[in-house]
N, C-alpha and C positions, 0 to 999 in steps of 0.2 A: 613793338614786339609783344606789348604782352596782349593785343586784339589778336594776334597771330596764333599765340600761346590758349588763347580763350577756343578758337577755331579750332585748334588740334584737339583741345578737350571733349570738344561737342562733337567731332567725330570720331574721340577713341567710345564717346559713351554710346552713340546711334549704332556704333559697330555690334559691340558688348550686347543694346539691344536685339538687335537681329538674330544674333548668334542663339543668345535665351530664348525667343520666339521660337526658330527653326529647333529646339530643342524641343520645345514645350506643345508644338503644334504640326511636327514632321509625323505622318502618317507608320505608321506603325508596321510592320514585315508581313506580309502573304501571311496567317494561318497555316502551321504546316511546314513553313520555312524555318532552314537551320540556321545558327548563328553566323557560319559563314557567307551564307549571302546575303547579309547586310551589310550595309554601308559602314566604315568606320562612324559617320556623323549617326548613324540608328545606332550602335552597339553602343557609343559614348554617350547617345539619348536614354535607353535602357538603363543604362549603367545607373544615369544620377536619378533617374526618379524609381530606380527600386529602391523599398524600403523592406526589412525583412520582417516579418509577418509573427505575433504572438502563435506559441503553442499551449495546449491545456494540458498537462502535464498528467490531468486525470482521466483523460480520453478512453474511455473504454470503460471505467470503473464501474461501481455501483452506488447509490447513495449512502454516504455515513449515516451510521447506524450507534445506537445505544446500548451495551452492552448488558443483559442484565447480569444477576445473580448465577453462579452456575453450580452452587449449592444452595439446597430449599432451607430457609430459617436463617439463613447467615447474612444481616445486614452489611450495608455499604463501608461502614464506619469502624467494622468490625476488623478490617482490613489490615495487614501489615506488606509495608512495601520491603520485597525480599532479593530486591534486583540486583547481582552481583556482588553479594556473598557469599563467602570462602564454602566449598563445601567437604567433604574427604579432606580433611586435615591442610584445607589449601591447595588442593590439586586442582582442581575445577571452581568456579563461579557459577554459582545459583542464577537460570533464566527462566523466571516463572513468577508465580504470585499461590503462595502455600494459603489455603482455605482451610481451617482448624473446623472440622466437626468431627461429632463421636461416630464410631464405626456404623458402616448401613447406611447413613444419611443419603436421601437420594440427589444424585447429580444430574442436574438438566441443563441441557444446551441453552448457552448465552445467548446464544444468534441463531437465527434459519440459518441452513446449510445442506451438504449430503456426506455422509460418513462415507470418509474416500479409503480409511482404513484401519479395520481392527486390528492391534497389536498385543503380542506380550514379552517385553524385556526385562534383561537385568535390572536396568535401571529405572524406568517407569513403569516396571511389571504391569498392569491388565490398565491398558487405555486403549484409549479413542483417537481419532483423528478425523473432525472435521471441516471441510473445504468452504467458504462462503459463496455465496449465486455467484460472484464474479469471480472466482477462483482466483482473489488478490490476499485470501487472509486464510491461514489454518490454525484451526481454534484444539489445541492438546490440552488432554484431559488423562490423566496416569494417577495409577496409587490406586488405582480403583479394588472394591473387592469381586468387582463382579458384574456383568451386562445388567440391561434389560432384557425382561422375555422379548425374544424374536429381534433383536437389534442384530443387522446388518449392512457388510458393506452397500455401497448403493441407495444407502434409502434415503430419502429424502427428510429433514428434520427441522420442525418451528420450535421456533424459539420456547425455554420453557419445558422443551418435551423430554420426559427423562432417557437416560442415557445409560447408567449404572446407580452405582454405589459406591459413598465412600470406603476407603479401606486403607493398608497400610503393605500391599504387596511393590514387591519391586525394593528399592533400594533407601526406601521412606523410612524402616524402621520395625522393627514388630513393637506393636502398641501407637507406632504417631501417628495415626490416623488424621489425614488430610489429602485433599486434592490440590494437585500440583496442575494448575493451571497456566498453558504455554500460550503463546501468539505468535506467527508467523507469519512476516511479508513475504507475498510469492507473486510468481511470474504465471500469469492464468498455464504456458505452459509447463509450470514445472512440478515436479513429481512430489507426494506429501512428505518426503521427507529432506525435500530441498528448499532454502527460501531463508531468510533471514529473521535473527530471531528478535522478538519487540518487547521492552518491557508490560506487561500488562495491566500494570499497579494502575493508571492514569483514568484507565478505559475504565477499568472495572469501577473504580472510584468515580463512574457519573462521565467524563470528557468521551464524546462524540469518537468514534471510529473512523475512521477516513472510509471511502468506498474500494 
């Protein structure tokens, strides 16, 4: 019985083989052809040696990038991280990083980009808005007292290149002079003033920008 027992073993395994074989070496569907016209034994061959494939989640992006200064004279270090403090008596939370200089100080763009839009509000009175090459990040600039000669929308802008001036318009204060410096994750399509807001403490402080 148990030679008998041994026999059944040796062709449930030869079976088992064959089966994996006709799996691993059964010719593959016409090009062209839908899932319907294959075989149960091809759709079941398919099945087990799909595996699903990495995505890069950055696809499309630009390279990270370093962000400089986007006020002249104001070191790295100088910095205070302002992310999500109360502001109007608690009504709202602070999304920015406030740059302390005295009035006039010139402000130049952190990053290439293109000024996708000159603004003036209540509450960030005379800024800026602008887009990075890959249209994944919007770099806000508010509090300003005032352009540069001839800054417009459209124009293309390096890093460094001035922008305005410090100032104290909008909702900053008369006398606190600083720039309120914003960051925005965006969708290349979506409009400047849509997109998610990012602390910008991290970046400004030296840490690499994503693209």
């Amino acid at each position: 019985m148990r030679r008998i027992g041994f026999v059944m073993l040796g062709l449930l395994v030869a079976v088992v083989g064959l089966w994996i074989a006709a799996l691993v070496f059964l010719p593959d569907a016409p090009a062209g052809s839908s899932g319907a016209a294959r075989t149960p034994l091809e759709r079941l061959r398919l099945a087990v040696r799909w595996q699903p494939q990495p995505v890069d989640i950055g696809a499309g992006r630009g390279p990270a990038i370093l962000l400089g200064m986007p006020v002249s004279g104001v070191a790295r270090n100088a910095l205070r991280d302002s992310w999500g403090e109360a502001r109007d008596d608690g009504t709202r939370a602070h999304h920015g990083t406030d740059v302390m200089a005295p009035a006039n100080t010139p402000v130049v763009a952190a990053a290439p980009g293109v000024v996708e839009k000159l603004w003036n509000s209540e509450a960030g009175g005379t800024t800026v808005y602008v887009r990075s090459p890959a249209r994944t990040w919007t770099h806000y600039y508010a509090h300003l007292s005032g352009y540069a000669p001839g800054l417009h929308e459209g124009q293309t802008i390096a890093a460094g290149e001035l922008l305005g001036y410090v100032g104290d318009t909008g909702n900053a204060g008369a006398g606190n002079y600083h720039l309120h410096f914003g960051l925005t994750r965006t969708d290349p399509a979506q409009h400047w003033y849509e997109g998610t807001d990012v602390d910008p403490f991290p970046y400004l402080a030296g840490k690499p920008l994503p693209g």
